[in-house]
C-alpha positions as CSV (number, residue, x, y, z in Angstrom):
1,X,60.6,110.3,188.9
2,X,62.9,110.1,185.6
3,X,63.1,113.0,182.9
4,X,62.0,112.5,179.6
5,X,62.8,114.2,176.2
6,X,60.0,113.7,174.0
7,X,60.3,114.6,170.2
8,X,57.8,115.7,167.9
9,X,58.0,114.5,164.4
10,X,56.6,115.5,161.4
11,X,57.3,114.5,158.0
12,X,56.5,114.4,154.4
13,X,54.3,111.2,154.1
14,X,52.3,112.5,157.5
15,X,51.6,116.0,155.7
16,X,50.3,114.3,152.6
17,X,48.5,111.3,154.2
18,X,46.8,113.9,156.2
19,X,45.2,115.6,153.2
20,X,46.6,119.4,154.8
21,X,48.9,120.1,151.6
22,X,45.2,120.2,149.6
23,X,43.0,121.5,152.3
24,X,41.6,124.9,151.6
25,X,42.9,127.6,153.5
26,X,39.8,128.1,155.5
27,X,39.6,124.7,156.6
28,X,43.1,124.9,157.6
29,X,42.9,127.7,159.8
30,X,40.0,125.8,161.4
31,X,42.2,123.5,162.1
32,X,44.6,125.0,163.5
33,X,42.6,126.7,166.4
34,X,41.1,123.3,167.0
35,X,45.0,121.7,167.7
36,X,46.0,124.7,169.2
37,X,43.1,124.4,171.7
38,X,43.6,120.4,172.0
39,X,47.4,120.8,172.5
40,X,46.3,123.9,175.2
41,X,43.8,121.1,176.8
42,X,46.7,118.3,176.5
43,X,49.3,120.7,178.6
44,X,46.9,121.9,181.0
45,X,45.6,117.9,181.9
46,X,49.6,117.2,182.0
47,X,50.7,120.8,183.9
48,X,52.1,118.5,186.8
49,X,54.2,115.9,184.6
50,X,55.7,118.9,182.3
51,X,59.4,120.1,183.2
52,X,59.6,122.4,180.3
53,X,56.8,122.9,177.4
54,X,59.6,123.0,175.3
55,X,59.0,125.0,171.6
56,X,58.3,124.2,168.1
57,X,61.8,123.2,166.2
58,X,63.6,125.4,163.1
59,X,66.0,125.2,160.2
60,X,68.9,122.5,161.5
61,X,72.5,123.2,161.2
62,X,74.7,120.4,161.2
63,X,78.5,120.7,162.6
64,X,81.0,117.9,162.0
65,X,84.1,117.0,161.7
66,X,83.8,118.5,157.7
67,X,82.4,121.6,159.1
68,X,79.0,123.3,159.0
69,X,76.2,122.7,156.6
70,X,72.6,123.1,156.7
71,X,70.6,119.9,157.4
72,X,67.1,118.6,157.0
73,X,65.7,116.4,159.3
74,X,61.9,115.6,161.0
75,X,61.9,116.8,164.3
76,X,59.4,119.3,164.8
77,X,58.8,120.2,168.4
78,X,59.8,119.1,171.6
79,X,58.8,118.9,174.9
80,X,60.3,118.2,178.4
81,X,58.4,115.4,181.0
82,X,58.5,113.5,184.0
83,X,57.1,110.5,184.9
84,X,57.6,107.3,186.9
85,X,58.6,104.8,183.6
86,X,59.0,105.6,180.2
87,X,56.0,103.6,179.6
88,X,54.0,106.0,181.8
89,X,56.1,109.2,179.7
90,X,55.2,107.3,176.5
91,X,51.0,107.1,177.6
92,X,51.3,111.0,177.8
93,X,51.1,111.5,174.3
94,X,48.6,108.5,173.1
95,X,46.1,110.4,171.1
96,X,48.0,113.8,171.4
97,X,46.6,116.8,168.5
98,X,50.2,116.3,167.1
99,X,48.9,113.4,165.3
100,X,45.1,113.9,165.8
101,X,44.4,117.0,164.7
102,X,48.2,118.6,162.8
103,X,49.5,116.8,160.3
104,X,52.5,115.3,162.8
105,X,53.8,111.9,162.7
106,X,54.4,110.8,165.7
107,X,56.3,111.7,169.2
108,X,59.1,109.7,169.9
109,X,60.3,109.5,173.9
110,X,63.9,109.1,175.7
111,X,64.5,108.9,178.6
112,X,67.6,111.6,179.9
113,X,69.9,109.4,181.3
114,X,72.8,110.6,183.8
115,X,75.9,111.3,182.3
116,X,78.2,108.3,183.1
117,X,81.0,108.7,186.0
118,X,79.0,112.0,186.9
């Protein structure tokens, strides 16, 4: 079995195509216990693929070679799997209440490879 990294994404187009900038707050809330319970059903049907559930994603800092500075970017969550092929990692998340239900883009996958001469 390989390891995956798979990263939630979320961003500004998905929030407003997804109408949840204007939905009332009740609606919203309503929502939010229907993903919650989706994303609860989605770990629990995938309990034996997931390495580490992984955690929704806050402010970024980015360090370079000018220093520190705060960033912006669209990763939202993340979430650690395994699977056979990262086609059969990437078929995990068709469908997922990131982009069902919440206003996420999408989930991107990698595979984590071995660090070379290790």
């Amino acid at each position: 079995m390989k390891t995956f990294v798979a990263v939630y994404i979320g961003t500004p187009q998905a929030m407003e195509r997804s109408g949840w900038l204007t939905m009332s707050d009740s609606r919203k809330q309503e929502r939010q216990r229907e993903g919650i319970e989706a994303w609860e059903r989605w770990a629990e049907a995938n309990k034996d693929a997931i390495v580490d559930g992984g955690a929704p994603l806050g402010k970024t800092k980015k360090v370079s070679a000018a220093g520190i500075e705060d960033s912006r970017n669209n990763l939202a969550a993340y979430v650690v799997v395994r699977a056979a092929t990262h086609e059969a990692a990437a078929r995990l998340f068709e469908g997922h209440p990131h982009f069902t239900i919440f206003p996420g883009d999408s989930v991107e996958i990698m595979e984590c490879l071995p660090i070379p001469g290790g």
